[in-house]
Gaussian input, Z-matrix of N, CA and C with variables (Angstrom, degrees):
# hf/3-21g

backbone

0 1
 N
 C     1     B1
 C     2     B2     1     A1
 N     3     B3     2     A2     1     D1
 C     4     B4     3     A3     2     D2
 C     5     B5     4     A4     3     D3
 N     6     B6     5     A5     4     D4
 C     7     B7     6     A6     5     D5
 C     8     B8     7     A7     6     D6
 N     9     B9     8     A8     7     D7
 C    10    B10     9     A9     8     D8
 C    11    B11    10    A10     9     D9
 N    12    B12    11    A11    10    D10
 C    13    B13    12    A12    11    D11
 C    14    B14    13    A13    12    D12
 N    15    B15    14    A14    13    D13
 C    16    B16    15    A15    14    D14
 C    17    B17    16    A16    15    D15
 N    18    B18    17    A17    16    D16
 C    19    B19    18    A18    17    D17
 C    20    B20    19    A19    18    D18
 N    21    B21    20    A20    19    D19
 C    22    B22    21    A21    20    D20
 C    23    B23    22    A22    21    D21
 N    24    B24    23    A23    22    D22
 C    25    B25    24    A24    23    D23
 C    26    B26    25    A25    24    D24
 N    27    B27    26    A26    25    D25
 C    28    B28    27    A27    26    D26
 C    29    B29    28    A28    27    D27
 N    30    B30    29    A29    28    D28
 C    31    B31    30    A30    29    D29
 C    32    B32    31    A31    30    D30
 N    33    B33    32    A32    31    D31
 C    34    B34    33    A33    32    D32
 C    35    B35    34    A34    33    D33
 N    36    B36    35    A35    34    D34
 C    37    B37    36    A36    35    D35
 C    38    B38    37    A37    36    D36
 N    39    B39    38    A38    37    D37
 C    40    B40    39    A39    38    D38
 C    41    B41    40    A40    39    D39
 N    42    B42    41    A41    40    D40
 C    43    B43    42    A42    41    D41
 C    44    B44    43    A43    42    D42
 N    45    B45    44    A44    43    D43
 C    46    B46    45    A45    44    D44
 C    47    B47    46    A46    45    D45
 N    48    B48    47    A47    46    D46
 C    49    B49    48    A48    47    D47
 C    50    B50    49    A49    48    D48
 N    51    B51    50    A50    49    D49
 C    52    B52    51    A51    50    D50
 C    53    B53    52    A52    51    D51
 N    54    B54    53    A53    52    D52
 C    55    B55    54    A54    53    D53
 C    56    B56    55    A55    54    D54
 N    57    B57    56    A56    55    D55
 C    58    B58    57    A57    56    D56
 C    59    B59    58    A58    57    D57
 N    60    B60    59    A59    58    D58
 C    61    B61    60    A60    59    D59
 C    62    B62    61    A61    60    D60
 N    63    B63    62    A62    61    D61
 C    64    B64    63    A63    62    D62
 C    65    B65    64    A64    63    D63
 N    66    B66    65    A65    64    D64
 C    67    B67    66    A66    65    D65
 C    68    B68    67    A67    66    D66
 N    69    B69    68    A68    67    D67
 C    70    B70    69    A69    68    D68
 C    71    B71    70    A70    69    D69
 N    72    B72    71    A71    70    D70
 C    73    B73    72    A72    71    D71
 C    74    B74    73    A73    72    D72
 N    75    B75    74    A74    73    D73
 C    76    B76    75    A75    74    D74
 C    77    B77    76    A76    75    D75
 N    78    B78    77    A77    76    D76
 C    79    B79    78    A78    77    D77
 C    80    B80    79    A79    78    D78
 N    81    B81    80    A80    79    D79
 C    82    B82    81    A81    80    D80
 C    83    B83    82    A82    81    D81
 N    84    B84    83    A83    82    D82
 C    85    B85    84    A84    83    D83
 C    86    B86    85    A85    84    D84
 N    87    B87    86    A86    85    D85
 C    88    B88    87    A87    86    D86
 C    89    B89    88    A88    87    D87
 N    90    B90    89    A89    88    D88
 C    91    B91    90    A90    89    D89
 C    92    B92    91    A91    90    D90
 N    93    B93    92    A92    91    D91
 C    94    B94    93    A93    92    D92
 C    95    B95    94    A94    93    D93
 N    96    B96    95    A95    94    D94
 C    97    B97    96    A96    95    D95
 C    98    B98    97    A97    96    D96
 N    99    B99    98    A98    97    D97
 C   100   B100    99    A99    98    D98
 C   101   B101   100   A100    99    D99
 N   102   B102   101   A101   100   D100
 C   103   B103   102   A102   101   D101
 C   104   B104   103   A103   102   D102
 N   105   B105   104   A104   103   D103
 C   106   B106   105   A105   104   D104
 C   107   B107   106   A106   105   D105
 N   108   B108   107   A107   106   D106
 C   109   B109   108   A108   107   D107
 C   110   B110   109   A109   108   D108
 N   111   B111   110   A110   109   D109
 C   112   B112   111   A111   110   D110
 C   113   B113   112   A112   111   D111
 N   114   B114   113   A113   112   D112
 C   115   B115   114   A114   113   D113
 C   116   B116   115   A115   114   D114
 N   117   B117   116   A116   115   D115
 C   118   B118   117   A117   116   D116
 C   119   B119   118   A118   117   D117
 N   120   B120   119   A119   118   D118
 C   121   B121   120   A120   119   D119
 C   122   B122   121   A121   120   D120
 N   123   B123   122   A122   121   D121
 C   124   B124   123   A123   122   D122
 C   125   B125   124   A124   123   D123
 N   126   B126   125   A125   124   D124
 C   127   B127   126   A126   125   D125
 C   128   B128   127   A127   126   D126
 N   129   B129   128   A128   127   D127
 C   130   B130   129   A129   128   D128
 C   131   B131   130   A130   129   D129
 N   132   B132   131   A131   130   D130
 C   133   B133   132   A132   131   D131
 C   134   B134   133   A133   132   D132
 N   135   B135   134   A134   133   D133
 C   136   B136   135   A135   134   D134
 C   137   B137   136   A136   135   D135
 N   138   B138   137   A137   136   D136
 C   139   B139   138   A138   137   D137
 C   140   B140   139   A139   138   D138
 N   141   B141   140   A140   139   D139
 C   142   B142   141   A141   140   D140
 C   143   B143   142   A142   141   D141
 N   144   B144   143   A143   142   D142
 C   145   B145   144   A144   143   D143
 C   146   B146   145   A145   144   D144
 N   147   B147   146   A146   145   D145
 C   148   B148   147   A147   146   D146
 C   149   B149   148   A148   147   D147
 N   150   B150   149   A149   148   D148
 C   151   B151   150   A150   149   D149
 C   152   B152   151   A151   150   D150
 N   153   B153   152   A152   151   D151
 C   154   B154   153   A153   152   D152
 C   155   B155   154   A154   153   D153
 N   156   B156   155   A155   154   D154
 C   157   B157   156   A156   155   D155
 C   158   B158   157   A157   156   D156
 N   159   B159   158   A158   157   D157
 C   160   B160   159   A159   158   D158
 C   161   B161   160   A160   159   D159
 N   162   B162   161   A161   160   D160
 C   163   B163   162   A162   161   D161
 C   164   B164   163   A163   162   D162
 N   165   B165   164   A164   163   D163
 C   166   B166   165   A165   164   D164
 C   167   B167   166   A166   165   D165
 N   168   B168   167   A167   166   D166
 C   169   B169   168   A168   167   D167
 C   170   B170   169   A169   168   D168
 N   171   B171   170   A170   169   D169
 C   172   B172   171   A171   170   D170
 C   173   B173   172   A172   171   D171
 N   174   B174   173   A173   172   D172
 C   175   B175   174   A174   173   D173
 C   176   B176   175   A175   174   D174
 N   177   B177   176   A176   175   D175
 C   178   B178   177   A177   176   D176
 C   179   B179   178   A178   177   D177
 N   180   B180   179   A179   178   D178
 C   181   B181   180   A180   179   D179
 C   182   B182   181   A181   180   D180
 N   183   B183   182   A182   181   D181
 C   184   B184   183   A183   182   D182
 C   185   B185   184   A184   183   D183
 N   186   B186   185   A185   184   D184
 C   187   B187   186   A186   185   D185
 C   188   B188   187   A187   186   D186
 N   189   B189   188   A188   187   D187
 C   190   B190   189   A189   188   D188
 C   191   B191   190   A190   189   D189
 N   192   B192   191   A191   190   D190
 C   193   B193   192   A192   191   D191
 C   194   B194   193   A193   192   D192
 N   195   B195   194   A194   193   D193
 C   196   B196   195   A195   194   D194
 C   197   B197   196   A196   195   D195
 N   198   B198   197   A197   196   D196
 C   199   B199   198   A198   197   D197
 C   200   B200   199   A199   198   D198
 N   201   B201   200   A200   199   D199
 C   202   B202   201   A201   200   D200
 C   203   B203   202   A202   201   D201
 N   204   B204   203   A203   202   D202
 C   205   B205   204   A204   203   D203
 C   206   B206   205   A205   204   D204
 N   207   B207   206   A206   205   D205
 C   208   B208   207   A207   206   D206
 C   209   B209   208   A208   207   D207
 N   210   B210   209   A209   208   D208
 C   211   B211   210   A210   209   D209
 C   212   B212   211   A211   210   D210
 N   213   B213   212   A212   211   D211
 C   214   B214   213   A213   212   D212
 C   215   B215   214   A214   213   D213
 N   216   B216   215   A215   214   D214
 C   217   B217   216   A216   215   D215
 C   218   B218   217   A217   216   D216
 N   219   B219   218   A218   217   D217
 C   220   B220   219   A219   218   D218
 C   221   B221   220   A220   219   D219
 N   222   B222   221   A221   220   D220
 C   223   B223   222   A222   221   D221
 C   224   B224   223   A223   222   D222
 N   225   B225   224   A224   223   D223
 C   226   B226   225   A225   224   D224
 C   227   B227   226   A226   225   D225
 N   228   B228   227   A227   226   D226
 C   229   B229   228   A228   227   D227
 C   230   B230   229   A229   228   D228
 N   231   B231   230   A230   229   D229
 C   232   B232   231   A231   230   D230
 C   233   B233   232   A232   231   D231
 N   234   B234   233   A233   232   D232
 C   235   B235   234   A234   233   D233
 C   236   B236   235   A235   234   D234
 N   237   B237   236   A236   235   D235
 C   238   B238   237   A237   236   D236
 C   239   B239   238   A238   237   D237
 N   240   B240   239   A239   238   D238
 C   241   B241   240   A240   239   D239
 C   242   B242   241   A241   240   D240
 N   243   B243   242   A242   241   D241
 C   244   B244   243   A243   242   D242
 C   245   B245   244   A244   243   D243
 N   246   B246   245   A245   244   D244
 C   247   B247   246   A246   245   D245
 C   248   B248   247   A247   246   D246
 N   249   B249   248   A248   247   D247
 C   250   B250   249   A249   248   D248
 C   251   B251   250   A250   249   D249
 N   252   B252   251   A251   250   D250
 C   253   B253   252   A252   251   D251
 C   254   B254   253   A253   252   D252
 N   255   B255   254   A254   253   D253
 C   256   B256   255   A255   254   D254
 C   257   B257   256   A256   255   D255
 N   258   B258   257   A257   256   D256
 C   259   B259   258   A258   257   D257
 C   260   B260   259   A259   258   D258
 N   261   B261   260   A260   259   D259
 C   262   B262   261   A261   260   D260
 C   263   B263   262   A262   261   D261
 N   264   B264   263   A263   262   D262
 C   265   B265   264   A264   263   D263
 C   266   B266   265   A265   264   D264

   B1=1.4469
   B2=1.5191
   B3=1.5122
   B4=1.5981
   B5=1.4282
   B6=1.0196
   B7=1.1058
   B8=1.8144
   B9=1.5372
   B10=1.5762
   B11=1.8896
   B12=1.6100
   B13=1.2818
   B14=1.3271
   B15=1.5347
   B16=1.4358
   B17=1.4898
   B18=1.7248
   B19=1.5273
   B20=1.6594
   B21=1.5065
   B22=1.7124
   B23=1.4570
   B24=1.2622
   B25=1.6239
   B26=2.0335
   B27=1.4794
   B28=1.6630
   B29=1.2987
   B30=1.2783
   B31=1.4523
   B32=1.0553
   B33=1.5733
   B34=1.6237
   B35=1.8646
   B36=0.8843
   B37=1.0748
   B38=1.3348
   B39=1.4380
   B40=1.4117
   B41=1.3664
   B42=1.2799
   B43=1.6213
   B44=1.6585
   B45=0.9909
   B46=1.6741
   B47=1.4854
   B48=1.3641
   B49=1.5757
   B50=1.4762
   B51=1.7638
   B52=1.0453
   B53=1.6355
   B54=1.6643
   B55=1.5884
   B56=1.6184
   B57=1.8805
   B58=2.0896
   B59=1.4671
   B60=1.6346
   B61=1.5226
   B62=1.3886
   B63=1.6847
   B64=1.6254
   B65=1.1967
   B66=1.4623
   B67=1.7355
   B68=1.6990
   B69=1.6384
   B70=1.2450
   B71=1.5069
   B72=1.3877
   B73=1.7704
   B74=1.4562
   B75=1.4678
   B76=1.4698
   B77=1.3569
   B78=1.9212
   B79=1.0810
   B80=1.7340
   B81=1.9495
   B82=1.3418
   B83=1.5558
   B84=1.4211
   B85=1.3270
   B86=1.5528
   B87=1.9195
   B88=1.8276
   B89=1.2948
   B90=1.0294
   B91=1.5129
   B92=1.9627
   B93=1.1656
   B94=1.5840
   B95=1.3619
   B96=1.2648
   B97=1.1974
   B98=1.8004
   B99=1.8153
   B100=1.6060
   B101=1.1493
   B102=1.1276
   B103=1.7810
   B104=1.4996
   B105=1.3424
   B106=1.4388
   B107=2.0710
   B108=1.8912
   B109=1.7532
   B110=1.6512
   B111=1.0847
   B112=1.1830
   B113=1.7771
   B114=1.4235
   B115=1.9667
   B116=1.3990
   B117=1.3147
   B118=1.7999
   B119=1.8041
   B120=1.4692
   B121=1.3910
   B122=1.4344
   B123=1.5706
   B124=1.4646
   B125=1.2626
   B126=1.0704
   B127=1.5983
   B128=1.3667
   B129=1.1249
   B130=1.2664
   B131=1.4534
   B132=1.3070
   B133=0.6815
   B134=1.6707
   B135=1.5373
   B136=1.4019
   B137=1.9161
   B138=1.1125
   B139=1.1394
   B140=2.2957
   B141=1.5041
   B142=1.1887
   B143=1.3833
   B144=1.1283
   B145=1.9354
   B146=1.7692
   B147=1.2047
   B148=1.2113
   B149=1.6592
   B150=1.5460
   B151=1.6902
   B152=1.5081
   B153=1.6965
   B154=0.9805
   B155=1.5519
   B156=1.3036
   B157=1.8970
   B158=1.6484
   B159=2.1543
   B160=0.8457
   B161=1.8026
   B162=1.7370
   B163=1.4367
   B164=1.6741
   B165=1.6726
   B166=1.5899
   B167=1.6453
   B168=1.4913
   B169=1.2486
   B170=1.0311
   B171=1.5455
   B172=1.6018
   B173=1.6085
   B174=1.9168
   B175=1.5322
   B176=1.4181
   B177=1.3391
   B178=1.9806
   B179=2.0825
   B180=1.3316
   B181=1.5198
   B182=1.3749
   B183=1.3938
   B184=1.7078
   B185=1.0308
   B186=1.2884
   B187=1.3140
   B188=1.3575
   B189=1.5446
   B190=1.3200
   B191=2.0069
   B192=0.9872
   B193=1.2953
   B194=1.8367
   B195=1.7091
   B196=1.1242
   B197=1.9833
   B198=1.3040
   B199=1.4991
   B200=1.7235
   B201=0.9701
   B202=1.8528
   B203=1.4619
   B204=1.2065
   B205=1.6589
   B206=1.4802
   B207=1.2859
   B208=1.4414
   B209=1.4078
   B210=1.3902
   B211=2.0121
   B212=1.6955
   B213=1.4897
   B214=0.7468
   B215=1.6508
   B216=2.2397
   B217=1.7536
   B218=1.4578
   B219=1.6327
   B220=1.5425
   B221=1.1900
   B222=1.3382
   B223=1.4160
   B224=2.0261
   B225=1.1703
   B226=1.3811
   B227=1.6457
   B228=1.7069
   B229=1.7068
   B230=1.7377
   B231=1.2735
   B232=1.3309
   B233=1.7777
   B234=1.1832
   B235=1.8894
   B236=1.5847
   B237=1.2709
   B238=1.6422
   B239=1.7841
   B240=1.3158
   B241=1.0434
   B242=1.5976
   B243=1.9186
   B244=1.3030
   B245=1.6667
   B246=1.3187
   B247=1.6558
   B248=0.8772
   B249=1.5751
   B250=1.5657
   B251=1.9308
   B252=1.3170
   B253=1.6920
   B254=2.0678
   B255=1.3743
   B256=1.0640
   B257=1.5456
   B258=1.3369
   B259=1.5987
   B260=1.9718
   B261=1.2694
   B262=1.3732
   B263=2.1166
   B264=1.0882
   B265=1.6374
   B266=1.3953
   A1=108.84
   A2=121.64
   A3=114.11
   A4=96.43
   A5=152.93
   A6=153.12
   A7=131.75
   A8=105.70
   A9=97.07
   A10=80.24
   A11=94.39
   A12=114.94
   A13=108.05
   A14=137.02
   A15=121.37
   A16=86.32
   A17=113.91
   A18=139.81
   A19=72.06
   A20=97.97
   A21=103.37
   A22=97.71
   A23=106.39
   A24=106.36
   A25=78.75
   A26=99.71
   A27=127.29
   A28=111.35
   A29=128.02
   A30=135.84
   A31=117.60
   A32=128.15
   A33=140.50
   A34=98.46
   A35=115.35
   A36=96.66
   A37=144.90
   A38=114.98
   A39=121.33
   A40=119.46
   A41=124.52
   A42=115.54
   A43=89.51
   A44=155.57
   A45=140.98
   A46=96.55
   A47=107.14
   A48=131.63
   A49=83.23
   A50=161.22
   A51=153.91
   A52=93.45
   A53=87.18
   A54=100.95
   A55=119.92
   A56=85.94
   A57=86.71
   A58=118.10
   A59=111.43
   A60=119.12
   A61=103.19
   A62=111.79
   A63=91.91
   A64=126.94
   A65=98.99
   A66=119.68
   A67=108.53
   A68=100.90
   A69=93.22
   A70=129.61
   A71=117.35
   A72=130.43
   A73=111.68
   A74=112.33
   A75=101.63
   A76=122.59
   A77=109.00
   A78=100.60
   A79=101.61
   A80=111.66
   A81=122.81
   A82=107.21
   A83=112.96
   A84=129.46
   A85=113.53
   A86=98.38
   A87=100.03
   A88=104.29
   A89=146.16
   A90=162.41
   A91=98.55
   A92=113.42
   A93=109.72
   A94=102.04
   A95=123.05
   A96=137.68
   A97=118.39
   A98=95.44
   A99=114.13
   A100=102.46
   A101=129.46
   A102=132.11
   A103=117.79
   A104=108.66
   A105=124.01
   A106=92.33
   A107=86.93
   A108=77.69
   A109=112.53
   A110=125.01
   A111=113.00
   A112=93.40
   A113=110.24
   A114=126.35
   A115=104.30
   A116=99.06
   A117=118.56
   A118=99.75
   A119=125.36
   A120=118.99
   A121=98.30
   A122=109.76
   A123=114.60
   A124=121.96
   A125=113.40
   A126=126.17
   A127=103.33
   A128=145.09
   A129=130.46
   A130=124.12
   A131=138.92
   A132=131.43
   A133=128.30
   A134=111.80
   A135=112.44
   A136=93.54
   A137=106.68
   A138=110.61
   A139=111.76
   A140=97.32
   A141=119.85
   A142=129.27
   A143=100.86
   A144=121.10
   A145=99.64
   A146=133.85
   A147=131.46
   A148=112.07
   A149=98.31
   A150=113.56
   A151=108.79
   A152=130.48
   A153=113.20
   A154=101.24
   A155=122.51
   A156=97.59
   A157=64.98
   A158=92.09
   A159=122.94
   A160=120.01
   A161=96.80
   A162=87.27
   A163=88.60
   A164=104.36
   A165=100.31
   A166=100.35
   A167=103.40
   A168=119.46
   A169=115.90
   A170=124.20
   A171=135.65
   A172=87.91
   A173=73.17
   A174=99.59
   A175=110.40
   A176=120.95
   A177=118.99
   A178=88.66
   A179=90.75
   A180=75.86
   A181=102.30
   A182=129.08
   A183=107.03
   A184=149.97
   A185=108.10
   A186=117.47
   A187=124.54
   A188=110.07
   A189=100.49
   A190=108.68
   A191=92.56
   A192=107.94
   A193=115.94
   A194=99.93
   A195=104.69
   A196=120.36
   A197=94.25
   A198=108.14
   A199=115.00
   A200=114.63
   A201=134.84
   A202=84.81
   A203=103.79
   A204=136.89
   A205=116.70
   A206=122.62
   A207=133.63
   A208=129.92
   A209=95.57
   A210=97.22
   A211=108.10
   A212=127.46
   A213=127.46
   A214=135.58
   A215=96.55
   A216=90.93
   A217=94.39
   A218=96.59
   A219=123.07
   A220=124.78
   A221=118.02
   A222=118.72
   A223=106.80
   A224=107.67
   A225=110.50
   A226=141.43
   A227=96.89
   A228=122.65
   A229=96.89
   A230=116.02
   A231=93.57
   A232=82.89
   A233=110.30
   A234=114.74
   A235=109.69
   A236=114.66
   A237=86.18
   A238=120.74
   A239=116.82
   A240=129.90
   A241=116.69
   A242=102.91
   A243=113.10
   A244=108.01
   A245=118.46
   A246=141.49
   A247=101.45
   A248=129.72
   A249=118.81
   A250=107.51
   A251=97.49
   A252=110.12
   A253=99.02
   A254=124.20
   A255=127.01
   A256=109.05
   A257=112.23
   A258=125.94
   A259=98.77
   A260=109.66
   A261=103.82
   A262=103.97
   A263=114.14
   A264=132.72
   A265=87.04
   D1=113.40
   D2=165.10
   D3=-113.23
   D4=78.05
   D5=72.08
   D6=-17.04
   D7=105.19
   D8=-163.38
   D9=-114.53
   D10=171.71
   D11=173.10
   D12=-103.83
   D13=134.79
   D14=-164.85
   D15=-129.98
   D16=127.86
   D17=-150.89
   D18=-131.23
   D19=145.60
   D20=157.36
   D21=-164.87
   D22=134.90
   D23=-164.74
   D24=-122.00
   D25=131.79
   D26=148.29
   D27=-62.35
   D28=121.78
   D29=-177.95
   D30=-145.77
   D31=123.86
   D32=175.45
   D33=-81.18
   D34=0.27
   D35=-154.21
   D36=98.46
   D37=-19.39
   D38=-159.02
   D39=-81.13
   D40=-165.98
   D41=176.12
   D42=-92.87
   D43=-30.41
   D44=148.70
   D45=-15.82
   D46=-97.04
   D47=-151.19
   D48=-53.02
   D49=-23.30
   D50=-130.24
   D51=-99.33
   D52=-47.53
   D53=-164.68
   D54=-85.12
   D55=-9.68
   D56=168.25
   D57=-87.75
   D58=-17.31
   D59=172.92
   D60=-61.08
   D61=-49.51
   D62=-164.69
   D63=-86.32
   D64=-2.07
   D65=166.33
   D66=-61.18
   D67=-82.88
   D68=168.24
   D69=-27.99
   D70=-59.90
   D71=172.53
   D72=-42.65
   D73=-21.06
   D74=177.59
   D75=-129.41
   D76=20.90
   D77=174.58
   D78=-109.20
   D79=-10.91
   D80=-164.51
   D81=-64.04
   D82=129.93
   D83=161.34
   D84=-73.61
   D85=151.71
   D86=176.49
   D87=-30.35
   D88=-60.93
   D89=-122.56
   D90=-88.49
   D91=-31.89
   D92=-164.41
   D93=-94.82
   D94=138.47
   D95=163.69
   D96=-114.10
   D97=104.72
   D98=-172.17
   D99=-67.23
   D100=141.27
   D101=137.77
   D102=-125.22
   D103=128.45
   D104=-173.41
   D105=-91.46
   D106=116.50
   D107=171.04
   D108=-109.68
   D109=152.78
   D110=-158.67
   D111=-108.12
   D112=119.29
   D113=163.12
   D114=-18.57
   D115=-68.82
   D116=-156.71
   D117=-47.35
   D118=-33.97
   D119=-166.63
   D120=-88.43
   D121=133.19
   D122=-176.93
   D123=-51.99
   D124=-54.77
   D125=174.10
   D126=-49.55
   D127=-56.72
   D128=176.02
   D129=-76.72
   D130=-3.56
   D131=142.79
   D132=-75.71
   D133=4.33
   D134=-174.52
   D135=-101.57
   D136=-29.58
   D137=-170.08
   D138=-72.83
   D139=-39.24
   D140=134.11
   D141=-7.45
   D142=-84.99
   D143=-179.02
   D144=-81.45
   D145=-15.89
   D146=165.46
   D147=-54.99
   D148=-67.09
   D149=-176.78
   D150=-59.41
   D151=-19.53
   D152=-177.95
   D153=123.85
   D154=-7.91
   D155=-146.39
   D156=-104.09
   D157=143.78
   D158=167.46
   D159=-94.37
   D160=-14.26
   D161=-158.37
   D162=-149.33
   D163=167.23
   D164=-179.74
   D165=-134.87
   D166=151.00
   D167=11.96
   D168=-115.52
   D169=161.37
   D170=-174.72
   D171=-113.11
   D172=174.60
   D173=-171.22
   D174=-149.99
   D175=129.36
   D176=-144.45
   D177=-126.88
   D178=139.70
   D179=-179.02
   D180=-139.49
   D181=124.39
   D182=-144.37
   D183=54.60
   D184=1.59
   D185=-161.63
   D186=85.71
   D187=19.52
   D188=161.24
   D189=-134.68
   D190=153.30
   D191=-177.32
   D192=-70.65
   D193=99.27
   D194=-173.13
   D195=-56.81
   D196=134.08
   D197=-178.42
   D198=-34.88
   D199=-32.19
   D200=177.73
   D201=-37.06
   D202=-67.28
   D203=-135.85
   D204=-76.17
   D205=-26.05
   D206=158.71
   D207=-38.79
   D208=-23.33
   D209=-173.96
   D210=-176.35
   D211=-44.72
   D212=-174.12
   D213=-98.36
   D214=-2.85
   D215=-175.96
   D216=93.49
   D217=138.80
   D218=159.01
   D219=-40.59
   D220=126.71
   D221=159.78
   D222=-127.36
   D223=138.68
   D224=147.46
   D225=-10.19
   D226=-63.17
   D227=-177.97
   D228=-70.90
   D229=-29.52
   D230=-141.21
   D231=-109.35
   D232=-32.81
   D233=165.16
   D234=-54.87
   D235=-50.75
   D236=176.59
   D237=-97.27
   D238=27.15
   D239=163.73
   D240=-82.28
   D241=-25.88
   D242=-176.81
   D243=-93.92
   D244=2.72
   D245=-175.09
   D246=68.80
   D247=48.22
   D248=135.45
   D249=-62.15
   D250=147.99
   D251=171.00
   D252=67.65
   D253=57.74
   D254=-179.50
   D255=169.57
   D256=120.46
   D257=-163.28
   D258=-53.58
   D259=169.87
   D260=177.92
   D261=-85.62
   D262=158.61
   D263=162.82
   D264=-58.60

């Protein structure tokens, strides 16, 4: 199976966004492939305001913008509900 899961967490940098990398980092299965995108680069922040995210840090899971992530911030329950930490179907 190469089928990967593609996780990409929006990050300012901050101790927030610090503590959703290592969340994410320790909930990701063989199967997920993290990318830390960094705010500060224009392009990603345009790409950013495309998907919607108003605020950081987010967390994209397939390409879609996990439910956490809309208004209120990462959680755990609601990241692996979106199949973070679980190979794709």
């Amino acid at each position: 199976m190469n089928a990967k899961r593609r996780i990409e967490v929006f990050s300012a940098g901050c101790p927030a966004c610090r503590e959703t990398v290592d969340l994410v980092n320790r909930m990701a299965c063989p199967s997920c492939e993290v990318s830390v995108l960094d705010m500060n680069d224009p392009q990603v922040a345009e790409r950013a305001r495309e998907m919607g995210i108003r605020s950081v840090p987010a967390v994209v899971i397939d390409g879609r913008l996990a439910d956490c992530c809309a208004g209120r911030g990462p959680d755990e329950a609601t990241l692996r509900s979106a199949g973070l930490g679980r190979p794709p179907e």
